[in-house]
C-alpha positions in Angstrom: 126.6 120.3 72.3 125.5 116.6 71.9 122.6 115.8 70.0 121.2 111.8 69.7 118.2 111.9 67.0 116.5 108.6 64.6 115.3 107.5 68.8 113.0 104.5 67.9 110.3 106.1 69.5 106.6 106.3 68.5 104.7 107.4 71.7 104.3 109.4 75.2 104.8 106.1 76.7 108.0 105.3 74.8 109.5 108.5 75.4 108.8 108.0 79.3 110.1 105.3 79.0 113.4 106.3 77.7 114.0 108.9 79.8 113.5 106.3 82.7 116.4 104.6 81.0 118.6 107.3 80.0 118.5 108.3 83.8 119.1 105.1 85.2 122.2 104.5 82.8 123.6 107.7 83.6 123.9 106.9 87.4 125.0 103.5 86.6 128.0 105.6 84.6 128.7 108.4 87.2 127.0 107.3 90.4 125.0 109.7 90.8 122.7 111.8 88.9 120.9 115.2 90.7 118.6 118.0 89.3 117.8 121.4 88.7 114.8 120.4 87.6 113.5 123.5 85.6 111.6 122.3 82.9 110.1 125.1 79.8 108.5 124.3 76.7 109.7 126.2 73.5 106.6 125.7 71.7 107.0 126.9 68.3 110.6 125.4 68.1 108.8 122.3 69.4 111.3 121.9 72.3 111.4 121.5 76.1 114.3 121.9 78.3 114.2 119.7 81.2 116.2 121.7 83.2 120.3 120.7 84.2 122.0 117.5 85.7 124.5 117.5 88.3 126.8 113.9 86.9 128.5 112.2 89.9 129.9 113.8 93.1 132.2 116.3 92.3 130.7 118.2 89.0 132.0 121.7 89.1 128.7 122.8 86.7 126.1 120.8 84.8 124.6 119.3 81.6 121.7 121.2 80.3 119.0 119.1 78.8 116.7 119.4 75.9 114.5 117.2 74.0 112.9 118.1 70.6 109.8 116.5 69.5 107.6 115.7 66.1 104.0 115.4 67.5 103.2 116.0 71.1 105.1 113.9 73.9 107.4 111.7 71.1 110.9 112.6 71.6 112.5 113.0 68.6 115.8 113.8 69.3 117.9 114.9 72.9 120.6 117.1 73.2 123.2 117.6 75.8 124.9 120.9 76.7 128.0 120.3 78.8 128.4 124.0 81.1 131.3 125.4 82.9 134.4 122.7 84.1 132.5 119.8 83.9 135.1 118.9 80.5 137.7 118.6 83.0 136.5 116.9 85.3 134.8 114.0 83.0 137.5 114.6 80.2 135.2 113.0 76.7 131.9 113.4 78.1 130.5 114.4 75.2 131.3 111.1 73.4 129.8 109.2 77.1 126.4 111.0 76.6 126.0 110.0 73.6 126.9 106.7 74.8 124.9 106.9 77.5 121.6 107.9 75.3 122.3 105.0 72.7 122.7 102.2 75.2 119.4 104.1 76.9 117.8 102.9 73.6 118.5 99.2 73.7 118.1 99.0 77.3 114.3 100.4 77.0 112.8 97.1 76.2 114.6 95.1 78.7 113.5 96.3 81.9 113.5 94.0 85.2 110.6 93.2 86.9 110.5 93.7 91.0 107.7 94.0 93.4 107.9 96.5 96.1 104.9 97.0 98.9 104.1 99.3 101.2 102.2 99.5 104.7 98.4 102.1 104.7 96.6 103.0 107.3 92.9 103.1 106.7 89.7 105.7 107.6 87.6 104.2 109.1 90.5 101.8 110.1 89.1 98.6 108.1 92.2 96.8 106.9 91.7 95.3 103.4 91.4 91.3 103.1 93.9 89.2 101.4 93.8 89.4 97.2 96.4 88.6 94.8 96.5 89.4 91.3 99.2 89.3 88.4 100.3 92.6 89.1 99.1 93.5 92.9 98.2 92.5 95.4 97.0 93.5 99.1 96.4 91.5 102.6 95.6 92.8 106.1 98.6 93.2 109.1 98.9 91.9 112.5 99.3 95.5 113.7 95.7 96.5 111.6 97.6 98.1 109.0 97.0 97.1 105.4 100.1 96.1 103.4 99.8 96.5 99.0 102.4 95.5 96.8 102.9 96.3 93.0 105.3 94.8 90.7 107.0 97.4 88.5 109.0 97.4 85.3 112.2 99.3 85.9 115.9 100.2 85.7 117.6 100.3 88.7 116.7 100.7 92.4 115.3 104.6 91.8 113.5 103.9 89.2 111.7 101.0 90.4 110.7 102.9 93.8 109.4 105.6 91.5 107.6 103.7 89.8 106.2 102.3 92.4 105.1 105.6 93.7 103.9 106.4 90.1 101.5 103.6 90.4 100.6 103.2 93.9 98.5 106.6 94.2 96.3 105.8 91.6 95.7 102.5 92.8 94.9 103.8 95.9 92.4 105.9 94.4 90.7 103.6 93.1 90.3 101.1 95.9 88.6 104.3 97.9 86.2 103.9 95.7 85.5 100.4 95.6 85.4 100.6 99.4 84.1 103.7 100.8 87.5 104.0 103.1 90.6 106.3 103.0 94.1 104.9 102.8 97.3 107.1 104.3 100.6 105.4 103.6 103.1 105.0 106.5 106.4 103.2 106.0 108.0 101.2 103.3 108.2 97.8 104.2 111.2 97.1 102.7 110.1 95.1 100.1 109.6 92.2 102.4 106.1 90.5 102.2 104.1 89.9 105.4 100.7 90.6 104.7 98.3 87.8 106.6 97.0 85.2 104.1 94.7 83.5 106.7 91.6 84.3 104.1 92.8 84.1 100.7 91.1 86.1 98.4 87.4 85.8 99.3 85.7 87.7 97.1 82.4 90.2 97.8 79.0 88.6 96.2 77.2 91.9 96.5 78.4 94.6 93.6 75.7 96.4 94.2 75.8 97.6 97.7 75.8 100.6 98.3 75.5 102.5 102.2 78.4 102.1 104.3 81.8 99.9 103.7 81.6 96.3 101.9 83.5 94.9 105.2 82.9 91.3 106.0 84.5 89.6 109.2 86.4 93.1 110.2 88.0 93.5 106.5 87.3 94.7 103.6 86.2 92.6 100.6 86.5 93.3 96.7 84.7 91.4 94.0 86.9 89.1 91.5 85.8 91.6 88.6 87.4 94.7 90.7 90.2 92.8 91.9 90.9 91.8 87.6 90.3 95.6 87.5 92.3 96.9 89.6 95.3 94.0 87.9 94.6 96.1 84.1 94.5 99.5 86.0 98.6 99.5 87.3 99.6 97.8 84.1 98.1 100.0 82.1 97.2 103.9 83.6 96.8 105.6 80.8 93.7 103.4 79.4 91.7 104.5 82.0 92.9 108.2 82.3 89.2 109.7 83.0 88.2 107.1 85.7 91.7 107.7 87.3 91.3 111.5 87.4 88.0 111.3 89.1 88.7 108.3 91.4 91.8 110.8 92.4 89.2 113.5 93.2 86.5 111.0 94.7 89.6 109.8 97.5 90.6 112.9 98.0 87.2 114.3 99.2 87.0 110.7 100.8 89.8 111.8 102.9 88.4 115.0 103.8 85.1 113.6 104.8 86.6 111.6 107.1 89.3 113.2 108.8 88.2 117.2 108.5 84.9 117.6 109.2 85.3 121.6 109.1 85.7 120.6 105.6 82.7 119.2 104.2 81.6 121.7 102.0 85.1 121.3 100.1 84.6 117.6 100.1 81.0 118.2 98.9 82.8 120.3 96.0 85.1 117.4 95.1 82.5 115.0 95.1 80.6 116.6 92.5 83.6 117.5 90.7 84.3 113.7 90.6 81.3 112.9 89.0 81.6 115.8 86.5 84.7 114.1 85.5 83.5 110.4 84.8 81.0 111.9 82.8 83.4 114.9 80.9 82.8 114.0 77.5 86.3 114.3 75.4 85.3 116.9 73.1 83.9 120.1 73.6 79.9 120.0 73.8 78.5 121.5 70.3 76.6 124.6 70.4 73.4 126.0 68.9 73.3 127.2 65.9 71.0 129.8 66.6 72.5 131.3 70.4 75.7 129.9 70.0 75.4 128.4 73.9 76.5 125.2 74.4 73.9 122.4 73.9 74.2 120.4 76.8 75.2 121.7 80.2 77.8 120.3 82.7 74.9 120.0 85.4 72.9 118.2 83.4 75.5 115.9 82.5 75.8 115.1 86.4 72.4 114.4 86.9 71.6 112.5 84.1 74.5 110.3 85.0 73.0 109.9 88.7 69.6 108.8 86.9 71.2 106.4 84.9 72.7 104.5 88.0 70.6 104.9 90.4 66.9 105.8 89.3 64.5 109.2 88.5 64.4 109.5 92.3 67.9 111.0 92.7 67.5 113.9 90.3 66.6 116.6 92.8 69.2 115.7 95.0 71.8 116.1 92.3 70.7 119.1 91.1 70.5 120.3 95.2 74.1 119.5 95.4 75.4 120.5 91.8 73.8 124.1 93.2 75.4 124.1 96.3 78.6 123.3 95.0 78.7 126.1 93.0 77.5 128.8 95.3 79.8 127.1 97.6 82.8 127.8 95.0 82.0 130.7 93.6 80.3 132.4 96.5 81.8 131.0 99.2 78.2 129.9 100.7 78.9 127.2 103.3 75.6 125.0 104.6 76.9 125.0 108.0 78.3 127.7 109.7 78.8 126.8 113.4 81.5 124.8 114.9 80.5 121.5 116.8 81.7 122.6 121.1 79.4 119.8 122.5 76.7 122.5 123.1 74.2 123.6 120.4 73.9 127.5 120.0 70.6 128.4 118.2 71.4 131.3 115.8 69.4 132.6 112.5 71.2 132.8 109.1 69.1 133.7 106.3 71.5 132.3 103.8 71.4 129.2 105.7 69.1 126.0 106.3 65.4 127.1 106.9 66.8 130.2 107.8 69.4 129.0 110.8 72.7 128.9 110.8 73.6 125.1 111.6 76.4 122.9 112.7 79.1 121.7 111.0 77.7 118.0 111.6 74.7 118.5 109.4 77.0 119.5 106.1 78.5 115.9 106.6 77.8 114.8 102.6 77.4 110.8 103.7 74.6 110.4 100.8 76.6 112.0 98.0 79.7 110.2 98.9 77.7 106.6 98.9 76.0 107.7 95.6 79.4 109.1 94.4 81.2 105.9 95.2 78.5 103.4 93.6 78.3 105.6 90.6 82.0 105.4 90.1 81.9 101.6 90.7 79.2 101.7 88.0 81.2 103.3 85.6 84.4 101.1 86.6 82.8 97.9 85.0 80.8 99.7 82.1 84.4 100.5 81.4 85.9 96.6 82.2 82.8 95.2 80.2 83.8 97.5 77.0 87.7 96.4 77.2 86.4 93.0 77.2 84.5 93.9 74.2 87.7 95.2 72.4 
């Protein structure tokens, strides 16, 4: 068994970041690096094995992999198990893993810097305008398609279109919310830049908007503060790990509204769920000393945050929808029961609204995405304004 420990690593991001390495020097050295990728955590011995690598195209077995760690995501050490004929076929492996793991190490803070793009379709089809930043950018195709480009840190080819990936999702969450539209990828382009830059970054004046799409001249427009955003946001993820999670939630439903209307009272579920997450404080809430109960409930949590953005009007309409997404989830209670066949079909439904069983059409959640979105947006420079701060 090989085992590299004293690693010069002091976080979760520094430990991602060496395995990125490690991986990328290890099919630089054999070509080719697959997986059984099978990971388990050995808590109390404070180890996970990653599962087993297949070195190069002709290894009769694998390499088992194992890291150990101090404190929770900081490798600590990594150790290599070499099984079956693989000895024979790379005679001194051992000695190359080690190697391999130690030139990982000084390779870690020399990454290269590459852009790589991709082409999205939109729902509604609104292409985005033209906007560059330090890190991103996006621009609008000839073919309606909107093109968005990232530049990454990385090792090698792989790495740099994982990366990519890594980064491109939750930057497309994001945008959903700053625009009200839902974006589909379709093909790479290859690296190669051709997004229109007839109208070079013209920025939105309105921030506060808040029905429909912010689309001006047939694309879609961003403020300069969202667009400076959005530059912070692929550079640096983990800052902003609650907005991401429910941004990923808010698109998501987003999509659902838009392309599966059977579906709404899941996308009503999510949307609610997004803005339980904005709000999700990151400790537990305390609890009475005297019940024991917690002192401040989840739905009160949403509503209150509604209030605060958009006004004492909007608290019985949270609270309607915080209701019905629970009876929707742990009922199964839908608020519209018929299918849409062009014809209308008057039938009762006790359960349902004022006692009739409805279309699928009059689930469609349009308000509580809109307030959903702007509350998000909200929340988006709250969060900017206090990094500023820092």
């Amino acid at each position: 068994m090989v085992r590299v420990d004293r690693l010069p690593i002091t976080s979760l991001s520094e430990s991602n970041i060496f395995l990125r390495s490690l991986w990328a020097v290890l099919r630089s050295r054999f070509d080719r690096l697959g997986w059984q990728y099978t990971p388990r955590k050995f808590g109390p011995a404070q180890r996970i094995r990653l599962g087993w690598m297949t070195l190069g195209t002709s290894s009769p077995n694998g390499v088992e992999v194992t890291v150990q760690y101090g404190q929770a995501g900081v490798i600590k050490a990594i150790e290599f198990e070499c099984r079956g004929e693989i000895n024979a076929v790379y005679p001194g492996i051992e000695q190359t893993l080690r190697d391999c793991a130690r030139d990982a190490t000084a390779r870690m803070i020399r990454p290269e810097y590459v852009s790589r793009c991709t082409q999205l379709v939109t729902f509604p089809a609104i292409p985005l305008g033209y906007y560059q930043g330090k890190n991103w950018y996006c621009g609008p195709l000839s073919n309606g398609n909107t093109e968005v480009g990232i530049k990454v840190a990385a090792f090698d080819e792989i790495d740099a279109q994982h990366e990519f990936a890594v980064r491109l999702m939750p930057l497309l969450d994001v945008l959903a919310c700053m625009t009200n539209v839902a974006f589909e990828t379709t093909k790479e382009s290859n690296g190669e830049r051709t997004a229109l830059h007839k109208d070079d970054s013209t920025y939105l004046e309105d921030p506060d908007w808040l029905d429909g799409t912010p689309e001006r001249d047939g694309l879609l427009r961003l403020t300069a503060s969202q667009l400076e955003f959005c530059d912070d946001f692929v550079g640096e993820m983990m800052a902003y790990d609650q907005l991401k999670r429910a941004a990923h939630m808010f698109h998501k439903a987003l999509t659902l509204y838009h392309k599966v209307p059977e579906c709404y009272d899941v996308a009503t579920a999510l949307f609610v769920s997004a803005l339980e997450t904005v709000d999700h404080p990151l400790t537990p809430p305390s609890s009475c000393a005297k019940c024991g109960q917690a002192t401040y409930k989840i739905s009160q949590r949403v509503v209150e945050l509604g209030i605060r953005h958009l006004g004492a009007a909007v608290e019985r309409f949270f609270k309607d929808y915080y209701n019905r997404r629970s009876r929707y989830l742990h009922t199964g209670h839908v608020r519209s029961s018929q299918p849409m066949q062009g014809q209308l079909v008057p039938q009762l439904d006790p359960s349902g609204i004022e006692g009739c069983a409805m279309p699928s059409l009059v689930g469609r959640p349009m308000n509580l995405m809109e307030f959903s979105s702007f509350i998000i947006r909200k929340e988006i420079i709250l969060s900017t304004e206090a990094a500023q701060a820092r």
